[in-house]
C-alpha positions in Angstrom: 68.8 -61.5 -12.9 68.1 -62.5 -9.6 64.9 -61.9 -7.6 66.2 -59.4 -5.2 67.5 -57.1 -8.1 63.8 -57.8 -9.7 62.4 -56.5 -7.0 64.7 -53.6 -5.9 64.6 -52.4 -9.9 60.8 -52.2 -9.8 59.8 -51.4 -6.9 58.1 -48.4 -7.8 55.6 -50.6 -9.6 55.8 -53.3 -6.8 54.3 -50.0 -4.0 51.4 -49.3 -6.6 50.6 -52.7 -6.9 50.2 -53.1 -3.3 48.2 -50.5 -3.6 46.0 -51.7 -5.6 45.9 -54.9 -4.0 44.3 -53.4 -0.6 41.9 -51.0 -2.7 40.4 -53.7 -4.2 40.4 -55.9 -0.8 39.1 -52.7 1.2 36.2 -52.5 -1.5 35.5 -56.2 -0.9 35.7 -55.4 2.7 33.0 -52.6 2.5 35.7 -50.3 4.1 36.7 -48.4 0.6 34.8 -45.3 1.2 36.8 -44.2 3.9 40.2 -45.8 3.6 40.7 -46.4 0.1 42.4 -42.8 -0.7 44.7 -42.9 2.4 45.6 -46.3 0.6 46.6 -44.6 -2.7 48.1 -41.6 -1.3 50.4 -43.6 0.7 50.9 -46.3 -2.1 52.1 -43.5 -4.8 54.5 -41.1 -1.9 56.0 -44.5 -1.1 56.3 -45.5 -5.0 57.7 -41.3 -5.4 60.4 -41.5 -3.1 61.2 -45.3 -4.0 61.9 -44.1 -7.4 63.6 -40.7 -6.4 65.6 -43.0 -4.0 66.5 -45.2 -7.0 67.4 -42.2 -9.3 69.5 -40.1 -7.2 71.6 -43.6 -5.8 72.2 -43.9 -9.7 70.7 -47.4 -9.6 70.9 -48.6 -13.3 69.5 -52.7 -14.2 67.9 -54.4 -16.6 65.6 -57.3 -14.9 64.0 -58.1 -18.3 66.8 -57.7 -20.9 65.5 -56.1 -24.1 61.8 -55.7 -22.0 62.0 -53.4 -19.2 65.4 -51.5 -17.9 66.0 -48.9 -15.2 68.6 -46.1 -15.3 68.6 -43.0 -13.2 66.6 -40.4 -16.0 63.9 -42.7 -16.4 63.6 -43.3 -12.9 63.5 -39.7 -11.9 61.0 -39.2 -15.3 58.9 -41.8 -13.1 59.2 -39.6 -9.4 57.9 -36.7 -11.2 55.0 -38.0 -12.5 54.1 -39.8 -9.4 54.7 -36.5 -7.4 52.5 -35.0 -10.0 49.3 -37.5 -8.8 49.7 -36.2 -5.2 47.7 -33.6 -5.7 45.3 -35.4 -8.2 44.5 -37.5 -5.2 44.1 -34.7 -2.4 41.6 -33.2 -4.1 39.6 -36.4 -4.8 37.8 -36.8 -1.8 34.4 -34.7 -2.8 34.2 -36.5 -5.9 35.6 -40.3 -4.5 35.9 -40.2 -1.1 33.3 -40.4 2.1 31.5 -37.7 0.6 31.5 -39.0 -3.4 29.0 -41.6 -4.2 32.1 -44.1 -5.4 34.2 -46.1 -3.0 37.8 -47.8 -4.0 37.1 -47.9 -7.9 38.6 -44.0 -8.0 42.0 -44.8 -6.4 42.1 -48.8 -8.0 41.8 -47.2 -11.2 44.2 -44.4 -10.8 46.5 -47.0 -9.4 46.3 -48.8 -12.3 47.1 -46.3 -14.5 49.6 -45.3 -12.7 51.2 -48.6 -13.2 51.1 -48.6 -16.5 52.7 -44.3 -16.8 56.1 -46.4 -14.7 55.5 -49.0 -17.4 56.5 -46.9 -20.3 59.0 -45.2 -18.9 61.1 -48.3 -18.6 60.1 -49.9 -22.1 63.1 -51.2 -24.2 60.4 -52.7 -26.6 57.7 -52.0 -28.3 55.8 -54.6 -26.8 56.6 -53.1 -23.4 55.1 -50.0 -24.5 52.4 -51.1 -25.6 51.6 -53.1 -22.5 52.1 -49.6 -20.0 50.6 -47.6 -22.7 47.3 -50.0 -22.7 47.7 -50.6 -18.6 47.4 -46.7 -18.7 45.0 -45.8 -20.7 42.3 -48.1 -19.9 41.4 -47.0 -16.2 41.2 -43.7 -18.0 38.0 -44.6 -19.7 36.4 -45.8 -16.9 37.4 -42.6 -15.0 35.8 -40.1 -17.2 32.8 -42.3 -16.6 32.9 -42.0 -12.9 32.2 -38.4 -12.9 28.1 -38.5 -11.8 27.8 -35.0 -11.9 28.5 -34.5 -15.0 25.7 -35.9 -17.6 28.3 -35.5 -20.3 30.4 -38.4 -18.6 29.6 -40.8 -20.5 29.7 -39.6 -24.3 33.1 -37.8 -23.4 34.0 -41.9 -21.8 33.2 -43.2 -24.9 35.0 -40.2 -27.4 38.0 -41.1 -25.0 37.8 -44.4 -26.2 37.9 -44.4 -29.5 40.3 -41.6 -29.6 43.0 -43.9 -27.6 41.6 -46.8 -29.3 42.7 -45.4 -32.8 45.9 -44.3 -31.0 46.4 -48.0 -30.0 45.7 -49.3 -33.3 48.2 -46.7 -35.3 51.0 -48.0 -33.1 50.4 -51.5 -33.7 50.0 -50.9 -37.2 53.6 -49.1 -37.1 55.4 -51.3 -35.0 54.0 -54.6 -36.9 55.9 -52.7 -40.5 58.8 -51.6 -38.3 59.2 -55.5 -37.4 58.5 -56.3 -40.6 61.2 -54.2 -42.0 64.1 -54.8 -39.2 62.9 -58.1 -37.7 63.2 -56.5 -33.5 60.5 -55.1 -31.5 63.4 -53.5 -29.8 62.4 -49.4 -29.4 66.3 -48.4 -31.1 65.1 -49.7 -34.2 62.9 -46.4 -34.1 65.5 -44.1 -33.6 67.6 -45.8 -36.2 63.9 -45.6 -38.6 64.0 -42.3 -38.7 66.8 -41.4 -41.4 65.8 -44.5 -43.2 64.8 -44.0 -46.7 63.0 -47.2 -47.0 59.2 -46.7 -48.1 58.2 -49.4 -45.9 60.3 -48.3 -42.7 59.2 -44.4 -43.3 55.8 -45.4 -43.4 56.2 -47.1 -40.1 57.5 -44.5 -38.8 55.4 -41.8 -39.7 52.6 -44.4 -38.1 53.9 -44.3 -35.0 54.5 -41.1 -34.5 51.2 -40.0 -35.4 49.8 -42.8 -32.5 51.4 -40.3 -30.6 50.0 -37.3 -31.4 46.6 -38.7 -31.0 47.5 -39.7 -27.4 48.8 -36.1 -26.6 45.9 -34.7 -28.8 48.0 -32.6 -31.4 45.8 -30.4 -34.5 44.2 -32.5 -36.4 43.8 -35.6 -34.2 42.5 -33.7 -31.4 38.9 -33.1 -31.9 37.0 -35.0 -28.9 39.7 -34.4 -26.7 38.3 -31.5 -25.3 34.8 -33.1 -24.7 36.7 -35.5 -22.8 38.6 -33.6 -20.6 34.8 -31.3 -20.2 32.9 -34.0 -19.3 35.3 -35.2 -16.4 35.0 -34.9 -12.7 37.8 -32.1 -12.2 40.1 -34.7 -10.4 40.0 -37.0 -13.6 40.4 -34.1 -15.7 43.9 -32.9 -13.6 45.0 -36.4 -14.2 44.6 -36.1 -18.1 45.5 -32.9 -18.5 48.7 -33.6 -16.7 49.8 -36.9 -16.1 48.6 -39.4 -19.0 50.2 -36.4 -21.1 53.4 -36.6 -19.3 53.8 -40.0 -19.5 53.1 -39.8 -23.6 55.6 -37.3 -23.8 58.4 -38.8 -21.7 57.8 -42.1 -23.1 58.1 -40.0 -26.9 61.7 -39.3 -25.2 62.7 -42.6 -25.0 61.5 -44.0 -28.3 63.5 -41.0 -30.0 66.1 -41.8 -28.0 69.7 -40.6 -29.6 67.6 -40.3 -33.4 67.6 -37.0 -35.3 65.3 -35.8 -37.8 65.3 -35.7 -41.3 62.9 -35.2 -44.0 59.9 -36.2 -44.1 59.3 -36.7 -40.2 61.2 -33.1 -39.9 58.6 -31.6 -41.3 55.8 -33.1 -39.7 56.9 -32.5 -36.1 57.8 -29.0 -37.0 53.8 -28.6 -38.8 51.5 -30.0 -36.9 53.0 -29.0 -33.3 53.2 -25.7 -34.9 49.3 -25.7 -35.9 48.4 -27.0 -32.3 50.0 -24.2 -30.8 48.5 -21.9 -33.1 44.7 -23.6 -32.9 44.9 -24.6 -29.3 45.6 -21.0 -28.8 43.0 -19.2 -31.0 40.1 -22.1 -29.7 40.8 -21.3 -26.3 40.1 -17.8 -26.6 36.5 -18.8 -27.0 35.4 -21.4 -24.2 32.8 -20.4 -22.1 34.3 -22.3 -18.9 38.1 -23.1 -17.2 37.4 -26.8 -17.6 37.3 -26.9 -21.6 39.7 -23.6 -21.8 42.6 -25.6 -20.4 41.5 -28.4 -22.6 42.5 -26.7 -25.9 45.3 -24.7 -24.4 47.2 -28.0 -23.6 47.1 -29.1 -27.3 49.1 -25.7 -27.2 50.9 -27.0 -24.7 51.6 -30.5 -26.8 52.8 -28.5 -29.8 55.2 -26.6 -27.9 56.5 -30.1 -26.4 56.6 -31.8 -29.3 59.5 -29.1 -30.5 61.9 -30.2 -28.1 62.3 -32.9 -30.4 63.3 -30.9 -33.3 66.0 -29.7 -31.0 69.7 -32.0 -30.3 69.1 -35.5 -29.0 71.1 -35.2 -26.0 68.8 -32.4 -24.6 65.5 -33.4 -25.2 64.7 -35.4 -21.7 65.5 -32.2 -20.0 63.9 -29.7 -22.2 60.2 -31.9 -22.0 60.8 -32.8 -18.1 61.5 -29.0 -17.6 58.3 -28.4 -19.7 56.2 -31.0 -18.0 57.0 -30.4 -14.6 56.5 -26.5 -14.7 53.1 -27.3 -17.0 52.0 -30.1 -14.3 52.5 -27.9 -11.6 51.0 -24.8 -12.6 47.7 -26.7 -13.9 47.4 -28.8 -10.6 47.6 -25.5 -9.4 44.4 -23.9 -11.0 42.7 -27.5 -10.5 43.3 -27.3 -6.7 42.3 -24.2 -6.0 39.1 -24.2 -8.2 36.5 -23.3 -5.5 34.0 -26.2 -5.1 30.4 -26.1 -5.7 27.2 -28.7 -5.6 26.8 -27.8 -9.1 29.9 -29.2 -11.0 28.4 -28.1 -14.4 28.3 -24.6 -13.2 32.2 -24.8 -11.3 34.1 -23.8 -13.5 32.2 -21.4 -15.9 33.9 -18.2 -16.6 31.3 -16.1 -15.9 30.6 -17.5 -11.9 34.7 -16.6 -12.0 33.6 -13.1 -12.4 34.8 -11.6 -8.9 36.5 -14.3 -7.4 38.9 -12.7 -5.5 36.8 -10.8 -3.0 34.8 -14.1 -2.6 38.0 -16.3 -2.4 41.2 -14.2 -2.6 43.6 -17.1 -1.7 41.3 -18.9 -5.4 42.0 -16.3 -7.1 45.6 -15.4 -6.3 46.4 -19.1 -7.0 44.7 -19.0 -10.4 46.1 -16.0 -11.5 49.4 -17.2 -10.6 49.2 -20.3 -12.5 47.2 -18.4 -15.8 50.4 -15.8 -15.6 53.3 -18.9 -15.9 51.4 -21.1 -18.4 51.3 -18.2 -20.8 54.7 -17.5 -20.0 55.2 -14.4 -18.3 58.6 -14.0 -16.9 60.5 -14.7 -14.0 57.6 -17.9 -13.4 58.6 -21.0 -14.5 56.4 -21.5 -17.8 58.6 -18.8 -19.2 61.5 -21.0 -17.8 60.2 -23.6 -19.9 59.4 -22.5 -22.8 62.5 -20.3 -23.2 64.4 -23.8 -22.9 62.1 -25.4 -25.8 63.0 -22.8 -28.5 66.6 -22.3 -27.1 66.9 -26.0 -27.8 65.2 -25.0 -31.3 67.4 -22.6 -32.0 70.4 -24.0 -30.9 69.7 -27.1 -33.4 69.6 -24.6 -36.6 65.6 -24.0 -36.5 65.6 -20.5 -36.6 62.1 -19.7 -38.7 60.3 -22.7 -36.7 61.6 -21.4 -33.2 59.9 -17.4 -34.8 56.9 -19.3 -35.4 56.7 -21.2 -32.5 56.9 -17.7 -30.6 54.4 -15.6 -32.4 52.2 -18.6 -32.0 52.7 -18.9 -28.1 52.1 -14.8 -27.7 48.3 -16.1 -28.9 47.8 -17.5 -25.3 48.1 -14.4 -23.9 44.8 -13.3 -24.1 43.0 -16.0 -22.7 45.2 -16.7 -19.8 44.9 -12.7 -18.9 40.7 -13.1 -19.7 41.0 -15.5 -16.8 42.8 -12.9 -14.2 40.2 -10.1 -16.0 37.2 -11.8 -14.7 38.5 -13.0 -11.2 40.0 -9.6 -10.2 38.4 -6.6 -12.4 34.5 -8.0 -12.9 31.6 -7.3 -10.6 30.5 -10.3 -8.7 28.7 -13.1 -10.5 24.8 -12.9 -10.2 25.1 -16.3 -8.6 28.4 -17.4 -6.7 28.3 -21.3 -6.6 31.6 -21.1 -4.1 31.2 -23.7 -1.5 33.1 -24.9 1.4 37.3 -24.6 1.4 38.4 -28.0 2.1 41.6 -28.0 3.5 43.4 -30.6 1.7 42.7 -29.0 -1.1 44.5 -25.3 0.2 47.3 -27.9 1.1 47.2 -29.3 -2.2 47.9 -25.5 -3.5 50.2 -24.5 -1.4 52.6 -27.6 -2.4 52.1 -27.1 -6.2 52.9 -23.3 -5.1 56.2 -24.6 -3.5 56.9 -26.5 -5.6 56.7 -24.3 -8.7 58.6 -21.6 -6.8 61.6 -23.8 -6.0 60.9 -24.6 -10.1 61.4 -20.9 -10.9 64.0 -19.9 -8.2 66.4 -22.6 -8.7 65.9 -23.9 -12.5 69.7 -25.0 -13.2 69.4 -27.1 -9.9 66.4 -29.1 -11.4 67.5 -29.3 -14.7 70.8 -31.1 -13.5 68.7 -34.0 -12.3 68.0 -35.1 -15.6 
């Protein structure tokens, strides 16, 4: 493989890495403050449309045979996570930008993670994963501990950490049998794993697959993550909520790859999603502020992703990209057109929500539009998405799982519709902490809006992309 085809095959990664490259040379430079998120927000549309470029050309190589390959799915898998940290970084600027008290360390980091989200989707090995999974999740940490106006930063920093530390360790533990077993790092030795009957190789397996679910916080392995996502600048907690859960789940896509289930992983991916959904549901119900409420309501949202792989192989890349990009959207949505406030403690409480809309009307139209499509109310596209889920579930045989699934999901209703309750049928809070509108941040909205309407209006056009 020559250099040329090196470069042409990653050069989404090469446009973050000169990003993060001129971040780190504007902070030595003393200019970061001011030109750092231009930096990254150029760095990832260039890296967005490189890889949509890639994707739609149906550009297919493999510059690292058996390491790191490109085809046209996971390239479009790495455009629309990309896109998805647009937004993440239009909003930054009160938190990281001339008016934060960080310079380049926000967008450096971000860029780094970023890196590492392309990384996985392009992993033939484990090794490879483990590298963009760690390349990830890393800046993460640091993140969450960037957040000075939250006190909490840096207990939910450290919770982070040894939650995705113990997520590391379970993979390494399973891919180290899986070698053991088969003798290849190579990520189709997973896929072929899972109708083994080998105590050695099911073990691995089940290993594995549980270093997911502690990444995407699935019931039981989920108990810090909402103190994480809490403790957060709002920003950082967009980023987690949406893209380091993205690139989990579509890197989950690929190590399934063409494998079906059979007893004893059947039954865990059918259990525990199914016991997220139902917790993540009933928790929600009872957080006092937006911040920790979407916390527990995407481990819902992780339980019903983690169906799509109960359903056939061959449609499980478009069932969770479907999923992710409607769930991505619609959260970036509510994180966008949160109203700011000097107070970041007191942002996002549900009771300085109460009478919203005749304080901010354009705030509280946005929110209520996204609470109304993440708990599925149709023609928007979260019902879009999870009608595809249990189709899939259905279609596969999965009848009493899919029923289950459903009544579980009809749980979120309530909270979603508390939300809309308190923004557009309460009195006015005793003390509104709404401050300025920026307008990058109504931009922001309006292109989640867009985009979530061309979602919902032309969902067979999407889909076909994958």
């Amino acid at each position: 493989m020559n250099a040329q085809a090196i470069l042409t095959a990653m050069l989404p990664e090469h446009l973050l890495l000169i990003g993060i490259v001129l971040t780190v040379i504007l902070e030595i430079a003393g200019k970061a403050r001011h030109a750092a998120l231009p930096v990254a927000l150029i760095s990832v549309g260039a890296a967005t449309l490189a890889a949509a470029w890639l994707a739609l050309s149906g550009y297919s190589a493999a510059p690292f045979a058996g390491q790191f390959s490109v085809s046209p799915g996971p390239l479009m898998a790495k455009a629309m996570v990309l896109a998805l940290a647009l937004p993440v970084l239009l909003i930054a600027g009160s938190d990281f930008g001339p008016d934060g008290e960080y310079g380049g360390e926000f967008s450096t980091l971000l860029l780094s993670s970023l890196y590492g989200v392309c990384l996985m989707q392009s992993a033939d090995s484990f090794m490879t994963l483990f590298l963009g999974l760690e390349i990830m999740s890393l800046p993460v940490y640091v993140l969450v501990l960037l957040a000075w106006r939250r006190p909490q930063a840096a207990e939910a920093a450290l919770k982070y950490l040894v939650l995705g530390g113990a997520a590391s360790a379970t993979l390494l533990m399973g891919a180290s049998l899986l070698y053991g077993a088969s003798g290849s790092l190579d990520l189709a030795t997973f896929a072929q794993a899972l109708s083994s009957t080998d105590p050695l190789v099911r073990t691995a397996v089940v290993l594995v697959l549980l270093s997911f679910f502690l990444k995407a916080a699935i019931v039981p392995f989920h108990a810090w993550a909402p103190d994480a996502y809490e403790g957060a600048s709002v920003p950082v907690t967009a980023f987690m909520a949406v893209i380091v859960k993205a690139a989990v789940l579509l890197a989950a896509v690929r190590l399934f790859g063409e494998g079906r289930l059979v007893s004893p992983v059947l039954e865990i991916v059918a259990v525990l999603p199914l016991v997220s959904i139902v917790w993540g549901n009933l928790a929600a119900m009872r957080q006092p502020n937006l911040r920790r409420m979407i916390a527990y309501s995407s481990i819902a949202h992780a339980g019903y992703l983690f169906y799509a792989f109960l359903g056939e192989p061959e449609g499980r890349l478009q069932a969770v990209a479907f999923y992710l990009l409607a769930y991505g959207l619609l959260n970036l949505l509510v994180f966008t057109a949160l109203p700011p406030a000097a107070d970041d403690g007191e942002r996002d409480k549900l009771e300085n929500l109460k009478g919203l809309f005749h304080r901010n009307p354009f705030a509280a139209l946005m929110i209520g539009l996204a609470m109304l499509s993440l708990a599925g109310i149709p023609p928007l596209p979260g019902f879009i998405a999870k009608f595809l889920i249990f189709k899939n579930v259905i279609a596969a045989g999965y009848v009493s799982y899919a029923v289950l699934g459903l009544v579980g999901s009809f749980l979120g209703i309530y909270f979603y519709f508390r939300v809309i309750q308190f923004m557009f049928m309460s009195p006015d809070a005793a003390a509104p902490v709404d401050g300025p509108v920026r307008r990058i941040a109504v931009t922001a909205s309006l292109a989640c809006l867009g985009a979530a309407l061309v979602v919902a209006v032309f969902p067979g056009w999407v889909m076909a992309h994958w």
